[in-house]
C-alpha positions as CSV (number, residue, x, y, z in Angstrom):
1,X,86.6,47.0,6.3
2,X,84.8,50.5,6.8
3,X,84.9,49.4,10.7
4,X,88.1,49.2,10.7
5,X,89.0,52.4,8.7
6,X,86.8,53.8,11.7
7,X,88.9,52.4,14.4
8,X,92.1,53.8,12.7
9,X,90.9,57.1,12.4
10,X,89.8,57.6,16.1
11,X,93.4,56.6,16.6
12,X,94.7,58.9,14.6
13,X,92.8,61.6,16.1
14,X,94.5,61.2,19.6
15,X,98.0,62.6,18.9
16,X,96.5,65.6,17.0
17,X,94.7,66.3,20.4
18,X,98.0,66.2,22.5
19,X,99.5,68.9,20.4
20,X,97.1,71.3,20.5
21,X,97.7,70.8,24.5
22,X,101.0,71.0,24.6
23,X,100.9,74.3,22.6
24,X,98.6,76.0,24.2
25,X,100.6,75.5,27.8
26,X,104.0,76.3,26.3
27,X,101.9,79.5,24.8
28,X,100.7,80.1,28.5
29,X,104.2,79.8,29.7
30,X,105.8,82.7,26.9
31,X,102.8,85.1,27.6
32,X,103.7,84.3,31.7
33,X,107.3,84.7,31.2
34,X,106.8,87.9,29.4
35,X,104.6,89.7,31.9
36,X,107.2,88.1,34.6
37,X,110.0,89.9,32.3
38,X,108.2,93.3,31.8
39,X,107.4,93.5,35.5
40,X,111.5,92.8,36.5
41,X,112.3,95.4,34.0
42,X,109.5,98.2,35.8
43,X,110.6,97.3,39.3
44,X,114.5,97.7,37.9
45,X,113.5,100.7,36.8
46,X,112.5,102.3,39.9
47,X,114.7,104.9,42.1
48,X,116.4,103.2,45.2
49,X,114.2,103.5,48.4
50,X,115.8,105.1,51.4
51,X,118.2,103.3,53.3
52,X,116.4,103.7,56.6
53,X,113.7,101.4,54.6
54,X,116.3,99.1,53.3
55,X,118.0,98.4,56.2
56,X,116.0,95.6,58.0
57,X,118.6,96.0,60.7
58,X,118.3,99.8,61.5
59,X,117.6,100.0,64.9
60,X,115.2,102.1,66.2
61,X,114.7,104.7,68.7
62,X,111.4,103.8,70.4
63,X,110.5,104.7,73.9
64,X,108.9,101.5,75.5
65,X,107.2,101.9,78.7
66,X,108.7,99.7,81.1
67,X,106.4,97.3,82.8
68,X,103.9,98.4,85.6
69,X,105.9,98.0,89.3
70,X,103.9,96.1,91.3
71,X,102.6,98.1,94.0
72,X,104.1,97.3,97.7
73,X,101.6,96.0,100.0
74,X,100.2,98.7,102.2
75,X,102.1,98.1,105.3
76,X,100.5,97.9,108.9
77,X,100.4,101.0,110.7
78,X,103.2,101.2,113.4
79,X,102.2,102.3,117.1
80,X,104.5,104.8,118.6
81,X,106.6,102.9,120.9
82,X,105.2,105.3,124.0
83,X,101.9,104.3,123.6
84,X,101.7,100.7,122.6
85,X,101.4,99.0,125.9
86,X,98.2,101.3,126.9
87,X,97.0,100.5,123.5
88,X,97.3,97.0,123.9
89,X,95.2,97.4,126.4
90,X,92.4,98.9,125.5
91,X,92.4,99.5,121.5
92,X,89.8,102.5,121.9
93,X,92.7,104.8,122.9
94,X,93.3,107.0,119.5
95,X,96.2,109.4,121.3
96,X,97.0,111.6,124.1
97,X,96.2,115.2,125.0
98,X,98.9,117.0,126.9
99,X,99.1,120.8,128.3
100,X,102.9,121.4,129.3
101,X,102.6,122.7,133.2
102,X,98.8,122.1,133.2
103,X,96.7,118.9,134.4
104,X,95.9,118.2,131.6
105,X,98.1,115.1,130.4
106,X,95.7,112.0,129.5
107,X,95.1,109.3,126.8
108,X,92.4,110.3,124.1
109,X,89.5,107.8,123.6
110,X,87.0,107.1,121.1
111,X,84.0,104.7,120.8
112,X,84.8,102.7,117.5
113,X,81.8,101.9,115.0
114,X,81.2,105.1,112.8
115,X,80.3,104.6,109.3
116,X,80.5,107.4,107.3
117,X,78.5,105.9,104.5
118,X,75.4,105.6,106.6
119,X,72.9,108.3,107.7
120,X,73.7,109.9,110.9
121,X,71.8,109.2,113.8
122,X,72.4,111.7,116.4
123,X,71.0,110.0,119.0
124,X,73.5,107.0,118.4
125,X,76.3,109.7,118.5
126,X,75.1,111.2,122.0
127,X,75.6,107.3,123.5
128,X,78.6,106.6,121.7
129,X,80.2,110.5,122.9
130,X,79.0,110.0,126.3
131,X,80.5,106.4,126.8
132,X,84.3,107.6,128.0
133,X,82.9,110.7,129.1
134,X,81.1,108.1,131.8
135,X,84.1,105.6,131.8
136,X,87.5,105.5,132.6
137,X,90.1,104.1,130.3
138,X,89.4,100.4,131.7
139,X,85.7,100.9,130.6
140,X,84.9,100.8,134.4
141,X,82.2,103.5,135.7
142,X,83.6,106.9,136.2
143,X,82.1,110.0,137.3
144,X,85.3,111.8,135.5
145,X,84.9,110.0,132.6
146,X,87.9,110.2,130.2
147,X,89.0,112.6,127.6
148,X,87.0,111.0,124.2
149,X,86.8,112.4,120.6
150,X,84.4,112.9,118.6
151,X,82.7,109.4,118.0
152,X,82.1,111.1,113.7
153,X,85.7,112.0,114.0
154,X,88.1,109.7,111.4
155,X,91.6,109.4,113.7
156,X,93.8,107.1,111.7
157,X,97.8,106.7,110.9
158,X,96.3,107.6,107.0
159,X,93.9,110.5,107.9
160,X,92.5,112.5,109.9
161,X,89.3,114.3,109.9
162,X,90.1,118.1,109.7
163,X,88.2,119.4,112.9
164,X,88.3,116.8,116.0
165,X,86.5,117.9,118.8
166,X,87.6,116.6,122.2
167,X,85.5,116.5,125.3
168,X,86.3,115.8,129.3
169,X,84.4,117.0,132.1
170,X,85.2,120.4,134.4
171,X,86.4,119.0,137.5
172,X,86.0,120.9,140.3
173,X,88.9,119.2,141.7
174,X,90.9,120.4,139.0
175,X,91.4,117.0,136.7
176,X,90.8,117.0,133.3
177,X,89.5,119.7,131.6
178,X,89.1,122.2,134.9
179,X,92.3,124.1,133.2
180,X,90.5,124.0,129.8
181,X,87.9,126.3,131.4
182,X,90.6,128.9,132.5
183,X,91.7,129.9,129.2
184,X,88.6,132.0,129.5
185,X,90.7,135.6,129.2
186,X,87.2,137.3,130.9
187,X,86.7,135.3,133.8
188,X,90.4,134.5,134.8
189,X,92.8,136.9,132.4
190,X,95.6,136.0,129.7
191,X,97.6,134.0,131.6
192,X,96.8,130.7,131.1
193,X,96.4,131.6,127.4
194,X,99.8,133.9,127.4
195,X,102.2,130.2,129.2
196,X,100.1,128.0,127.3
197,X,99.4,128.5,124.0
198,X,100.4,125.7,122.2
199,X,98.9,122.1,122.7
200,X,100.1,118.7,122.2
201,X,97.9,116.1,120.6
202,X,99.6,113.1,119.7
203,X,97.2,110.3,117.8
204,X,98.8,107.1,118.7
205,X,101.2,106.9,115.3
206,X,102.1,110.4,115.4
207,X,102.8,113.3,117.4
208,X,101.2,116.9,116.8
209,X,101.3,120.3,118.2
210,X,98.5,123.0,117.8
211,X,98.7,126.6,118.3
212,X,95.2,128.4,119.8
213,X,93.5,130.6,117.6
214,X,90.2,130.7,119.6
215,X,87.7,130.2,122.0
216,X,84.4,130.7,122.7
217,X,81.3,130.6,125.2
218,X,78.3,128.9,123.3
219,X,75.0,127.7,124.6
220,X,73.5,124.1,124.2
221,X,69.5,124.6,123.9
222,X,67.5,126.5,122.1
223,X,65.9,128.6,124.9
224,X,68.8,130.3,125.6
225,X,68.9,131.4,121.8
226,X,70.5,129.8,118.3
227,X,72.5,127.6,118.9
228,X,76.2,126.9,117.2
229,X,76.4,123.5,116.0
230,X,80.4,123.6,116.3
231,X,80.3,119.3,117.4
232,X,78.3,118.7,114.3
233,X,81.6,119.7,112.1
234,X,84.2,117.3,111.8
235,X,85.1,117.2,108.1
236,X,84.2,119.5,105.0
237,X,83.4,118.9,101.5
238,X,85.3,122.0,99.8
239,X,87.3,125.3,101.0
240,X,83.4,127.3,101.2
241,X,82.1,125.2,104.1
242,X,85.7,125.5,105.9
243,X,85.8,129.0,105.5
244,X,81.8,129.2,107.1
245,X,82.3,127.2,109.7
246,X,85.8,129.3,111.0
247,X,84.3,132.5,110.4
248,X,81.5,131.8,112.5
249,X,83.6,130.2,115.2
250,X,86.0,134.0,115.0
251,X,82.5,135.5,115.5
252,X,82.1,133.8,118.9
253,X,86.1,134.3,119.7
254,X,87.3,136.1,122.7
255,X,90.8,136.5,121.0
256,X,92.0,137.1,117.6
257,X,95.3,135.8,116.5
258,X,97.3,137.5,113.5
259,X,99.9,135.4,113.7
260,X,98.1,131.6,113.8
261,X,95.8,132.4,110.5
262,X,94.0,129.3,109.2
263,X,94.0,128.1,105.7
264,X,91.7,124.8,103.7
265,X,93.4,121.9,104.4
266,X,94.5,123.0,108.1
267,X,94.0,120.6,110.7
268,X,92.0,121.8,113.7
269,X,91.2,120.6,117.2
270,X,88.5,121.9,119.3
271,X,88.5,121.5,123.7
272,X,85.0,121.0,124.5
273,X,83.5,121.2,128.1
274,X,81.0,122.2,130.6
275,X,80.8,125.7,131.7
276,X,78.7,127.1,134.1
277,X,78.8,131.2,134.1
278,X,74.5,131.7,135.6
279,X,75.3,128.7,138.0
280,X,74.7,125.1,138.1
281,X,71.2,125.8,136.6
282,X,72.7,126.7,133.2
283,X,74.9,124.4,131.3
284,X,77.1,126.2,129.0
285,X,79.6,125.1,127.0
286,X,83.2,127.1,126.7
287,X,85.5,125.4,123.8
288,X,89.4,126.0,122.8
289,X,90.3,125.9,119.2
290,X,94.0,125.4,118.1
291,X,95.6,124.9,114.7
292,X,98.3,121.7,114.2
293,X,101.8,123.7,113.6
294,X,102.6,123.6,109.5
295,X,105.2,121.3,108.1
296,X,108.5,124.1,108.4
297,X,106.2,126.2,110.9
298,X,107.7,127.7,113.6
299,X,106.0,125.8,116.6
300,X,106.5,129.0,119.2
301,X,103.6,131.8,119.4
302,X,104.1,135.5,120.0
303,X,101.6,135.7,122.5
304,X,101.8,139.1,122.3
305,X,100.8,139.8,119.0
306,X,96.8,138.3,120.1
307,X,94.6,140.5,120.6
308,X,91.5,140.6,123.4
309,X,87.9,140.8,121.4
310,X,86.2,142.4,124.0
311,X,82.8,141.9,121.4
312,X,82.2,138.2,120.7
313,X,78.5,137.2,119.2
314,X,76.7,135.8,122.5
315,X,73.8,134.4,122.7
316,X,70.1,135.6,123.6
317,X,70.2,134.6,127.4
318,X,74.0,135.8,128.1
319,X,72.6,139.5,126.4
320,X,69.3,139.0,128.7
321,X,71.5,138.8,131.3
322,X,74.2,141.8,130.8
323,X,72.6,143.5,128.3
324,X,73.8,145.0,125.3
325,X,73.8,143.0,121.7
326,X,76.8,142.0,118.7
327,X,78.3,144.5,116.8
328,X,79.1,142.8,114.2
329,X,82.0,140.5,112.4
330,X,85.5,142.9,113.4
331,X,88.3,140.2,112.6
332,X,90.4,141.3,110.0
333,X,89.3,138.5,106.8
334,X,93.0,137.6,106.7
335,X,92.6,135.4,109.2
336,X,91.5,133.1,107.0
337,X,93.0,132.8,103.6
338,X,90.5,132.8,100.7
339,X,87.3,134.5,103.2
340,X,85.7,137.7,101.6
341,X,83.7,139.9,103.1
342,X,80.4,140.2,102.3
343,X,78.9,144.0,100.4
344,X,77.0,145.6,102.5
């Protein structure tokens, strides 16, 4: 009997058990509903929020960069129709050098191979310079030679190095760069200069005109004094080293030329050749400068407006010679934009 008034209240027990669940969860469920309540009536409560917030479907103003163009490929440089059967020919022609009523009418060569990233070797530069200056334009063996540019010098259709200097021989039988020579005002007067001032240089993409600014007698070695390193110059790291170089090139000038001043950025070309003023025994060299014509420039020069510097810097054997020494720098600084003149 007593184990079975055990069994009956263990059974009894288990309904007890189930309400005390069931009240506890429908007492979770008031307290929940309750906080859900109080929390609809707080957010009720609050002021309206702007509309530019409520409306999902305000449409903005928002500058969006547009997508990156794709850059064009860089197209192949195009040959000027005049000069791309010689060029075919021999891909070391870089342009042609022309003097209106002169000899001087010839293709511009150039040894290929310079790597401005490299140190220089002058002695490579010598062999590479004299190559065309020994060969004609077919690379056969020529005592003329051929007009060549500076083997440093960058010639390109995207750039070109800011001072090119050109060389060809002084033929005696008036070829190549025999009428260079008689710009010399001294020696044969203005009037090569005064019918010729302006010279063509076309590169083989593009043509170009330069007006002369200068020229200059300068000797080679150092026994015949310091020398002027004018071939050594073919590009320039800032406006400074521009403005040196030209100032000392005006130094050496016969002329001066108010109206063809020079400015950083200018490209230059500079005729180099043989000159021979004490005889064959002393190799000189006389050089013509010119300035490419501006973008709007007026392409004519008033000759007349160039004046004769009848004191350019010489050097030690020339004064040895004729006597006398440099006055000192006379060119008015305007010349070139951005030079000034040193205190004394």
């Amino acid at each position: 009997m007593e184990s079975e008034i055990k069994g009956q209240n263990k059974v009894k027990t288990k309904p007890l058990r189930s309400c005390v669940v069931i009240i506890a969860a429908l007492a979770a469920c008031c307290i929940w509903l309750a906080a859900a309540g109080t929390m609809l009536l707080l957010k009720l409560s609050e002021p309206p929020l702007p509309d530019i917030i409520m409306d999902y479907t305000f449409e903005l103003s928002v500058d969006i960069p547009p997508e990156p163009e794709q850059k064009p490929e860089k197209k192949e440089p195009v040959v000027l129709a005049e000069y791309k059967d010689l060029y075919e020919q021999n891909n070391d022609m870089v342009g042609w050098l022309k003097i209106d009523g002169t000899m001087v009418d010839y293709p511009v060569m150039q040894t290929k191979g310079f790597d401005p990233t490299q140190p220089i070797d002058y002695g490579v530069v010598y062999d590479k310079n004299m190559y065309y200056l020994k060969h004609d334009f077919y690379g056969e063996y020529s005592y003329s030679g051929s007009i060549t540019a500076e083997y440093c010098a960058h010639i390109d259709s995207d750039y070109r190095s800011p001072n090119i200097v050109l060389y060809g021989h002084n033929m005696s039988n008036g070829t190549f760069f025999r009428d260079v020579n008689k710009y010399d005002v001294f020696n044969y007067g203005r009037e090569m200069y005064d019918n010729h001032p302006v010279i063509q240089f076309d590169t083989i993409y593009e043509k170009g005109y330069y007006k002369i600014f200068a020229m200059m007698h300068v000797n080679v070695y150092s026994k015949d004094g310091e020398v002027f390193y004018y071939t050594a110059t073919y590009d320039f790291n800032n406006k400074q080293e521009f403005i040196d170089y030209y100032a000392k090139v005006l130094d050496r000038s016969f002329i001066y030329t108010p109206q063809v001043d020079l400015e950083y950025g200018d490209e230059i070309i500079a005729l180099s050749t043989c000159d021979f003023p004490f005889g064959l025994d002393k190799s000189m060299r006389f050089v013509v400068f010119a300035r490419r014509v501006r973008p709007g420039e007026n392409p004519e020069v008033d000759v007349s407006q160039t004046i004769i510097n009848y004191d350019p810097l010489y050097y030690d054997y020339w004064y040895s010679v004729f006597g006398g020494s440099w006055g000192g720098r006379k060119w008015d600084p305007a010349l070139i934009k951005g030079y000034k003149p040193k205190e004394s």
